[in-house]
C-alpha positions in Angstrom: 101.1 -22.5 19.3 98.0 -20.7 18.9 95.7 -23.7 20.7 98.0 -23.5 24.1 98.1 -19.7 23.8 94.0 -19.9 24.1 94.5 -22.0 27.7 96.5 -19.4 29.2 96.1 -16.1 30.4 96.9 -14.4 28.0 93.8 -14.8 26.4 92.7 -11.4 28.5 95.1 -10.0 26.8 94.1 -11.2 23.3 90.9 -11.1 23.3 91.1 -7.1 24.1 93.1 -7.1 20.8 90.6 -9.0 18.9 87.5 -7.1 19.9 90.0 -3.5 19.2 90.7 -4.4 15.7 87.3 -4.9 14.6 86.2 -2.1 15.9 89.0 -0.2 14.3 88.1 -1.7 10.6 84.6 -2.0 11.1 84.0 1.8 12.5 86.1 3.0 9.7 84.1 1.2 6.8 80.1 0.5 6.3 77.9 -0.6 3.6 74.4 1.4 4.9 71.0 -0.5 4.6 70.3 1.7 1.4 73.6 0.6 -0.1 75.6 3.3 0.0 79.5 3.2 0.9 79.9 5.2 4.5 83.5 5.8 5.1 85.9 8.2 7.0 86.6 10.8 5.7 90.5 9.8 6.0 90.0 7.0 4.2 87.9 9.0 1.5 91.5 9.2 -0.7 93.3 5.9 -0.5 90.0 4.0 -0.7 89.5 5.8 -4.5 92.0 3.2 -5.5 90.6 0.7 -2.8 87.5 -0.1 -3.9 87.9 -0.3 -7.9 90.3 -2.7 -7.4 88.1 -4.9 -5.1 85.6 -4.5 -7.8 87.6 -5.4 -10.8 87.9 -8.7 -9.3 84.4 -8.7 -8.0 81.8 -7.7 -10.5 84.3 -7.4 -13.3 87.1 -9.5 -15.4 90.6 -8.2 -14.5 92.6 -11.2 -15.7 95.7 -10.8 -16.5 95.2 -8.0 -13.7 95.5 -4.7 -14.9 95.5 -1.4 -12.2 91.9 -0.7 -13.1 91.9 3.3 -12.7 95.3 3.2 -15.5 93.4 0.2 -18.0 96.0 -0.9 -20.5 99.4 -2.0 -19.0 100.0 -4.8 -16.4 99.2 -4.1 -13.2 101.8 -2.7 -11.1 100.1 -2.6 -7.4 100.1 -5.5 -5.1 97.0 -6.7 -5.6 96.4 -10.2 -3.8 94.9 -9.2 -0.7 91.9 -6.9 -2.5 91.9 -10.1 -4.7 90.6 -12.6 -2.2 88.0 -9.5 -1.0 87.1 -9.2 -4.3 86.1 -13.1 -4.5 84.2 -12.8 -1.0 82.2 -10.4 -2.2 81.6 -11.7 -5.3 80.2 -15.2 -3.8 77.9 -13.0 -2.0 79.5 -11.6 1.0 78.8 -7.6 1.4 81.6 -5.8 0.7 81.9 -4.2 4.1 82.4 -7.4 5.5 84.3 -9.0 2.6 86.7 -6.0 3.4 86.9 -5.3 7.0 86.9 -9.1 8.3 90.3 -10.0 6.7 91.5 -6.6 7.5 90.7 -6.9 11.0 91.8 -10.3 11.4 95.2 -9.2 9.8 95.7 -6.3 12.5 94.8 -8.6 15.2 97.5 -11.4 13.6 99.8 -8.4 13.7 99.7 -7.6 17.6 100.0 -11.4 18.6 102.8 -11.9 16.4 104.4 -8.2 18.2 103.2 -10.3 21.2 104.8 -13.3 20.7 108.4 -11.9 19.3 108.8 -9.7 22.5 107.9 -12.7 25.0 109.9 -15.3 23.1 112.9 -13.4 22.0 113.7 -11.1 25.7 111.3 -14.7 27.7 109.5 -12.1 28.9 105.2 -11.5 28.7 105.5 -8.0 30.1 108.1 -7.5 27.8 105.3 -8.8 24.7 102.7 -6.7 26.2 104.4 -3.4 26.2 105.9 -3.9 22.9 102.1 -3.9 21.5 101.1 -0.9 23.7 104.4 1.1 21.9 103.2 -0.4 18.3 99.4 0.7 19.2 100.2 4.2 20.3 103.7 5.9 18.8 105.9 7.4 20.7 106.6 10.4 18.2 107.1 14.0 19.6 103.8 15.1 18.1 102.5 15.8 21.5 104.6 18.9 21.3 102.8 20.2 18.4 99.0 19.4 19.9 100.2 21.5 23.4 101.3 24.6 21.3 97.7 24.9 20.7 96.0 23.6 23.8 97.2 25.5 26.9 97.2 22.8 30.1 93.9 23.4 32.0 90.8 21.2 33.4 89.6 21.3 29.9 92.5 19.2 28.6 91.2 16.2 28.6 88.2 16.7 26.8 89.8 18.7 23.8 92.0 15.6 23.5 88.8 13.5 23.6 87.2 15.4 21.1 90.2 16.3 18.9 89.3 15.4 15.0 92.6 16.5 13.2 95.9 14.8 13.5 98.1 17.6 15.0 100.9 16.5 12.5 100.4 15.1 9.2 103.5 15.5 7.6 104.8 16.0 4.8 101.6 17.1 3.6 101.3 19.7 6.5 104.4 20.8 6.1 105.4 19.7 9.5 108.5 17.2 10.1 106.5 14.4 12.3 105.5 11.9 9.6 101.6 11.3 9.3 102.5 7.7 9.3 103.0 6.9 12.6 99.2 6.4 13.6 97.0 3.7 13.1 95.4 5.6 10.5 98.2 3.6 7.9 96.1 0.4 8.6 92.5 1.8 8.2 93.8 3.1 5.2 95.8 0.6 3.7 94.0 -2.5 4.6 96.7 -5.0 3.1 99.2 -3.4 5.3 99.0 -5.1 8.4 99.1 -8.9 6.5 102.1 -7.8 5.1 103.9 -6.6 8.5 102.3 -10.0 10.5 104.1 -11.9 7.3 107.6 -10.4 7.6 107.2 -10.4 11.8 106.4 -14.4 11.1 109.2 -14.8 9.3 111.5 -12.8 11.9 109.8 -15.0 14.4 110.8 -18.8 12.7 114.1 -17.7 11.5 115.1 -16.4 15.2 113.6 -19.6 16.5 115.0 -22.2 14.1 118.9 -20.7 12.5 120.7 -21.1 15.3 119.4 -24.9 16.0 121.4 -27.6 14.3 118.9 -29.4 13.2 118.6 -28.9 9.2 115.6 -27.6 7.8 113.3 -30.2 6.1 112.7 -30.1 2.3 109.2 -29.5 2.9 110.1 -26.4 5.6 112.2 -25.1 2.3 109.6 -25.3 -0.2 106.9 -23.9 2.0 109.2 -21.0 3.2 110.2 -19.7 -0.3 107.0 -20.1 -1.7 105.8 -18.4 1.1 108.3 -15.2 0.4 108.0 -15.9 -3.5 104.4 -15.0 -3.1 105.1 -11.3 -1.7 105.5 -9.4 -4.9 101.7 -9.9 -5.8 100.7 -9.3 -1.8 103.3 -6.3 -1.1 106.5 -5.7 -2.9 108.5 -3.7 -0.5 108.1 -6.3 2.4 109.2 -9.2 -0.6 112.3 -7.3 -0.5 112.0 -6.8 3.7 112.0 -10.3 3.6 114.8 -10.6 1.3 117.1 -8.1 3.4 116.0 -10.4 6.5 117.0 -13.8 5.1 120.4 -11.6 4.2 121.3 -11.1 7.6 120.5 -14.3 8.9 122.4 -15.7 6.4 125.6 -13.4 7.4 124.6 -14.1 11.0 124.3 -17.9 11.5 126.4 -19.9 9.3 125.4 -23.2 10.6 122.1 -22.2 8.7 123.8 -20.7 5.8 123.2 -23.6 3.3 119.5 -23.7 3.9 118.8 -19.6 3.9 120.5 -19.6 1.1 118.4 -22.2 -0.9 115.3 -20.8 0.4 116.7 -17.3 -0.7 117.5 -18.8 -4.3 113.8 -20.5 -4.6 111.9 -17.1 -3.4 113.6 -15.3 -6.0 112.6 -18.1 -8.8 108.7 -17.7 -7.0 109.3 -14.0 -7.1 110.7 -12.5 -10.7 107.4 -14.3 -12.7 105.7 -11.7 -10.6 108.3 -9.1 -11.0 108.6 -9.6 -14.8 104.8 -9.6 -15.3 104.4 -6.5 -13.5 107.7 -4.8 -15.5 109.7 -1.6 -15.0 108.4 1.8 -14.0 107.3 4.1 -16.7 108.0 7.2 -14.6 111.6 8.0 -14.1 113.3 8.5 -10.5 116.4 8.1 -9.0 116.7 4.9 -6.5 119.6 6.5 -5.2 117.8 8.9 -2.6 119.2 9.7 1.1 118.2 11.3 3.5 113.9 9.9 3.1 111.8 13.1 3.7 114.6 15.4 5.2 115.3 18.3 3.8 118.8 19.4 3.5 119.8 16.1 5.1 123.2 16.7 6.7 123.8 14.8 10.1 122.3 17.3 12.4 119.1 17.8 10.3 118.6 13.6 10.6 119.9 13.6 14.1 116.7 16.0 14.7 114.6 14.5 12.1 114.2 11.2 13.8 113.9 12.5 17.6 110.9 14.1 16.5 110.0 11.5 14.9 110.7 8.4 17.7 110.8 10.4 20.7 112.4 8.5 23.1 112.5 5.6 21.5 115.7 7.2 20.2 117.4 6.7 23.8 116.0 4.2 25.3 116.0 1.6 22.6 119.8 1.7 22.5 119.9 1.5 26.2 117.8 -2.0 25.9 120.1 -3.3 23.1 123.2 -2.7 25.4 121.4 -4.4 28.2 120.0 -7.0 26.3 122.3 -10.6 25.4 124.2 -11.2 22.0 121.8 -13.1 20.5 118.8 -10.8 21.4 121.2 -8.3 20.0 121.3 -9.9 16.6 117.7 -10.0 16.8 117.9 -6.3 16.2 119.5 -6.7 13.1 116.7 -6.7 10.3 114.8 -3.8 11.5 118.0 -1.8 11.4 118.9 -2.6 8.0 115.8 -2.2 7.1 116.3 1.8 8.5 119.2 1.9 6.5 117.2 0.9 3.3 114.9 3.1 4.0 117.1 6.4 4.7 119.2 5.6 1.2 117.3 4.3 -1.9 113.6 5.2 -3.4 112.0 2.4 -4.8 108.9 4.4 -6.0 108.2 7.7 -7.4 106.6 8.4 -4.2 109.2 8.9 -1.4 106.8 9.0 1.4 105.9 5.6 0.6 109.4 4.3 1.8 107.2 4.8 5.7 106.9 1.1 5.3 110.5 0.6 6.4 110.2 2.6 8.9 107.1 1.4 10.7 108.8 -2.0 10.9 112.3 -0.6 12.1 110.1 1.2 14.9 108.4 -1.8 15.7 112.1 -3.4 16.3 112.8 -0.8 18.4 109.8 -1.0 20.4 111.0 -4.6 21.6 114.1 -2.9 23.4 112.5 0.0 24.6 110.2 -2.3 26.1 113.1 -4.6 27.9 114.6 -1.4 28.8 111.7 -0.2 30.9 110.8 -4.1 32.3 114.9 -4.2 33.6 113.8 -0.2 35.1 111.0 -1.6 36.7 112.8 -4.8 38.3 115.2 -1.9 39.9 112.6 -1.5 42.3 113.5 2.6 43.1 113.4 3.3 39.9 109.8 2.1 39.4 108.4 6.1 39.3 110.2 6.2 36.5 108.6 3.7 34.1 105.0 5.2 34.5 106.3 8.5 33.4 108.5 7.0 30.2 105.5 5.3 29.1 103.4 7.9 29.3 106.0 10.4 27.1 106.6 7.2 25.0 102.3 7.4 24.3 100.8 10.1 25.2 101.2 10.7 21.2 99.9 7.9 19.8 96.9 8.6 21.9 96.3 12.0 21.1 96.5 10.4 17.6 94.0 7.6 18.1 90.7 10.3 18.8 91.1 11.9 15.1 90.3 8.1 14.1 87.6 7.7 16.5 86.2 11.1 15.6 87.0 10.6 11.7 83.2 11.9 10.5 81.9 10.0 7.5 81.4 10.4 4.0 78.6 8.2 1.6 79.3 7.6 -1.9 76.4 6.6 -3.4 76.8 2.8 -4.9 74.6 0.0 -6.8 71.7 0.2 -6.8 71.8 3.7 -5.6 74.0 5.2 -8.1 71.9 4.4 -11.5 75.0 4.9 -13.5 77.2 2.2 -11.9 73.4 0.2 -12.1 73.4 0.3 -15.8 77.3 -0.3 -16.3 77.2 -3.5 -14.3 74.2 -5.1 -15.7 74.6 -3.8 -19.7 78.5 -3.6 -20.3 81.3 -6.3 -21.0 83.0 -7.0 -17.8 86.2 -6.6 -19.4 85.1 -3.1 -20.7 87.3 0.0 -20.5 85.8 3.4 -19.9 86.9 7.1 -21.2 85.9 8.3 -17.5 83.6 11.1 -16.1 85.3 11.4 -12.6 88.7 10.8 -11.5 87.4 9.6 -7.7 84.7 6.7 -7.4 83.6 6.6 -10.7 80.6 5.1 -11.9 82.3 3.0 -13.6 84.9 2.2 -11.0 82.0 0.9 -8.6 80.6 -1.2 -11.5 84.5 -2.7 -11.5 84.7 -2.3 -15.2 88.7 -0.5 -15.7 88.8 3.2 -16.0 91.4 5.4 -18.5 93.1 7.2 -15.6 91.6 8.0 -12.0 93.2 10.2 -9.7 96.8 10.5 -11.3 98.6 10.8 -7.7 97.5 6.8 -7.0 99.0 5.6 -11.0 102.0 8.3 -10.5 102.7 6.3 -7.2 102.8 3.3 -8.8 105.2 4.1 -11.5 102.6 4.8 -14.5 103.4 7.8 -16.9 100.0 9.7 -15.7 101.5 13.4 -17.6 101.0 11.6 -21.0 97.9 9.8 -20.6 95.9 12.5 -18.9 97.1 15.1 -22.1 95.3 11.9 -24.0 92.7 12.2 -22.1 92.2 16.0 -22.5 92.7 15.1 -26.2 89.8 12.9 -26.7 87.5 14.6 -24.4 87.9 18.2 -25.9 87.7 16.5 -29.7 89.2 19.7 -31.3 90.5 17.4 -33.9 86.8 16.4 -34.6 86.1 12.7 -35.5 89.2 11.4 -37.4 91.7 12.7 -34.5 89.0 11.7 -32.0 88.4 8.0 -33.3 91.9 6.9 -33.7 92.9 7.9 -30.2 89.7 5.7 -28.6 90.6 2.5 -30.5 94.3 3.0 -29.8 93.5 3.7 -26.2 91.2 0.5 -25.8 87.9 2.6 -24.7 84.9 0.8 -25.4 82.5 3.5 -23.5 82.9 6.9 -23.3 81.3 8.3 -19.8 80.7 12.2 -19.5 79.1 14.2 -16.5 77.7 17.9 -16.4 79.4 19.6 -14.9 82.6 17.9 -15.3 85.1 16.3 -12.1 88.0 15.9 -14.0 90.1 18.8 -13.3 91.6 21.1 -16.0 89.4 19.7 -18.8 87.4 20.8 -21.4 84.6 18.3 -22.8 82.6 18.9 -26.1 79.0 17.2 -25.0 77.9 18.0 -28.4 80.5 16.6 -30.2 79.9 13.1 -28.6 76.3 13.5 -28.6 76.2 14.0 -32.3 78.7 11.5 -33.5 78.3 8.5 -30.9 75.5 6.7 -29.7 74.4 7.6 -26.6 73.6 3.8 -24.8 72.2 5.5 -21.0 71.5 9.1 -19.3 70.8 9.9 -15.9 68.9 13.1 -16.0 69.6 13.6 -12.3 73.0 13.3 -11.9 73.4 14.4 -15.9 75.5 11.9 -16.4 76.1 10.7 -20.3 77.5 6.9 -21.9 78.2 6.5 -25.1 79.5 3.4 -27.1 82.8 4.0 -29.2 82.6 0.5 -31.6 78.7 2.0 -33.7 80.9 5.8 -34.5 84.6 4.2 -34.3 84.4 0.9 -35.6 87.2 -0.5 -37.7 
């Protein structure tokens, strides 16, 4: 497929693709000559729990994988895909490219498979090529916002151009238009986009093949389920995307019923190892949740919710699915349930992480949108029309794309550069767990030895109990119960080294430096940075 899409034409269109996702992963993400990480500053946060994780696998030993800024538990974060960039870089590929590479070959797999669904399902390349230009730039009402503070003049182009805040960011603005429209989601979360090509594959071969007659081999079973099976460890929520797919195919097609059921039965068997290993939340939520981030959410407040939210993707898509044949209809099917999902149960402490869903129902959407406006265009009078949809059905996502561009960088200082990490990496069991000095890029974090807690928000999210730990933390760290109380705690808690910083980063935390300067043995100092280790077994040894 792939081999007779290169002899065609459309390789102008793909190779545009290519060159734009590199430059998207690449530009957000550098290793300087000197060795320090350069990063935007939007991917500052999420890459805090980014990089250890890369680094556990890479310069330390996180097997049976534990979340390495919560050590102690199994892990409960897909992990795969920082797995495989933890093993490129640890064969000797820089960790710029070791990251960005399969990042940006994953966004790139992502817009050809967008491409390929639209021109297969609706037979259609114009209908493929617009369904990429609605993924890349979202057609969200944001627009609105960003013209409430820019008055139209000659100037307006430029301000756009030079724009270096999204103009809606929300929930954490307080606004109603989700920050998770833009592309900002893959920069950020660099396993995303593998995850959304999987689940689009999937769409894409079960469209293809359930309606045929022809029975699926024994080797197309095996290699589908173990294909789904896999998902937990790469991305959970799209295991269960791909779950609620082979559900409606299932209901849809019963000459395939037989088969999508097996292949349903076998992911599962692939699947709960994974599951079991990686156990039940510690944090307690309700799953039960509609209404996602609406507040109040009667049927007017959603109603308005998701018009802000889609624009006019809210009209026009149902005008393409009414336009559009029964069997491109039932195409539509996955990404709606997957809206329903989305809009009634939480599977995470972290509600705003249930975008996931919705960036996939969107991208359903975009494909009958997309018809919609190539059957407008056919109409011949109606062809002023189409440029002026597409342009409302945009002009967000490309206000949205220059904050990107414009992101300005942050360094964190890394090995060799950061003497700290240095000395952890070359002295310390790889397997070592540290009592840590900083919550974000720790030290000990860029050495990839595990951490006690980093920055609680990233464990909360994943379903750890961060409230009790971090009182722990405070515990140990403040030693008021002097060296019995203090001693008991490390062993219990697994802490081999105990890593302290003047002035301290952790927040709301008291440290004693002369406690653990008189009691443990202090194994490195960085007079510079004042930056302390000590080793727990010499003072704590039982």
């Amino acid at each position: 497929m792939i081999r007779n899409i290169l002899r065609t034409k459309e390789i102008y269109i793909f190779l545009p693709l290519l060159a734009f996702s590199i430059f998207l992963m690449f530009g957000s993400f550098q290793v300087t000559p000197s060795g320090s990480l350069k990063l935007g500053a939007k991917l500052w946060s999420d890459f805090a729990a980014t990089i250890p994780l890369i680094r556990s696998f890479s310069l330390g030993d996180n097997f049976p994988p534990q979340y390495p800024i919560f050590a102690g538990p199994p892990i409960r974060y897909h992990f795969l895909f920082y797995l495989f960039v933890g093993l490129f870089e640890k064969i000797g590929v820089r960790l710029d490219w070791a990251l960005n590479l399969p990042s940006a070959i994953s966004f790139f797999l992502l817009t050809l498979v967008i491409y390929l669904l639209g021109s297969r399902v609706f037979k259609n390349k114009a209908v493929g090529t617009l369904s990429v230009i609605l993924f890349l730039f979202n057609g969200s009402l944001s627009f609105i916002e960003f013209f409430k503070n820019h008055s139209l003049s000659t100037r307006i182009f430029q301000e756009i151009i030079n724009l270096k805040d999204f103009v809606s960011f929300g929930p954490y603005d307080g606004k109603a238009i989700s920050a998770f429209w833009s592309l900002n989601i893959f920069t950020n979360q660099r396993h995303l986009a593998l995850a959304y090509f999987s689940f689009l594959l999937l769409i894409l071969f079960l469209y293809n093949t359930s309606s045929s007659e022809k029975k699926f081999s024994v080797k197309s079973i095996l290699a589908i389920s173990f294909f789904i099976g896999l998902f937990p460890f790469i991305h959970l929520a799209v295991f269960g995307m791909m779950l609620v797919a082979l559900g409606v195919f299932f209901l849809l097609y019963p000459i395939k019923r037989r088969e999508l059921f097996i292949v349903g039965v076998l992911s599962l068997a692939f699947a709960i190892p994974q599951i079991l290993f990686m156990g039940k939340a510690q944090v307690e939520f309700s799953y039960f949740n509609p209404g996602y981030l609406i507040e109040n959410p009667n049927l007017l407040n959603i109603i308005k919710y998701w018009i802000m939210n889609l624009g006019l993707t809210v009209f026009l898509a149902p005008l393409g699915f009414l336009l559009s044949n029964k069997r491109q209809k039932s195409f539509f099917l996955p990404f709606l349930s997957l809206f329903v999902v989305g809009n009634i149960l939480q599977f995470t402490p972290d509600i705003p992480t249930n975008h996931k869903f919705f960036n996939l129902f969107l991208v359903g959407c975009n494909f009958f949108t997309a018809y919609f406006l190539v059957w407008l265009w056919k109409k011949g009078l109606s062809r002023l029309i189409v440029p002026v949809l597409l342009f409302f059905l945009t002009i967000s996502g490309i206000i949205d794309f220059f904050p990107i561009l414009n992101d300005r960088y942050l360094e964190i200082d890394d090995i060799p550069i950061n003497k700290a990490a240095t000395f952890i990496a070359g002295n310390t069991p790889k397997d070592s767990v540290f009592l840590n000095a900083s919550f974000l890029y720790d030290s000990a974090s860029l050495a990839g030895r595990k951490i006690y807690l980093g920055w609680p928000y990233f464990s909360w999210g994943a379903g750890y109990d961060t409230t009790e730990r971090f009182e722990l933390m405070k515990r140990m760290l403040d030693a008021r119960g002097g060296l019995n109380d203090t001693c008991p705690l490390l062993v219990e808690s697994g802490i081999d080294y105990i890593e302290l910083k003047k002035p301290t980063d952790l927040l709301e935390t008291s440290i004693d430096y002369q406690f653990f300067e008189e009691n443990f043995t202090r194994t490195f100092y960085d007079p510079v940075n004042n930056v302390y280790i000590y080793s727990v077994l010499p003072s704590c040894g039982m």
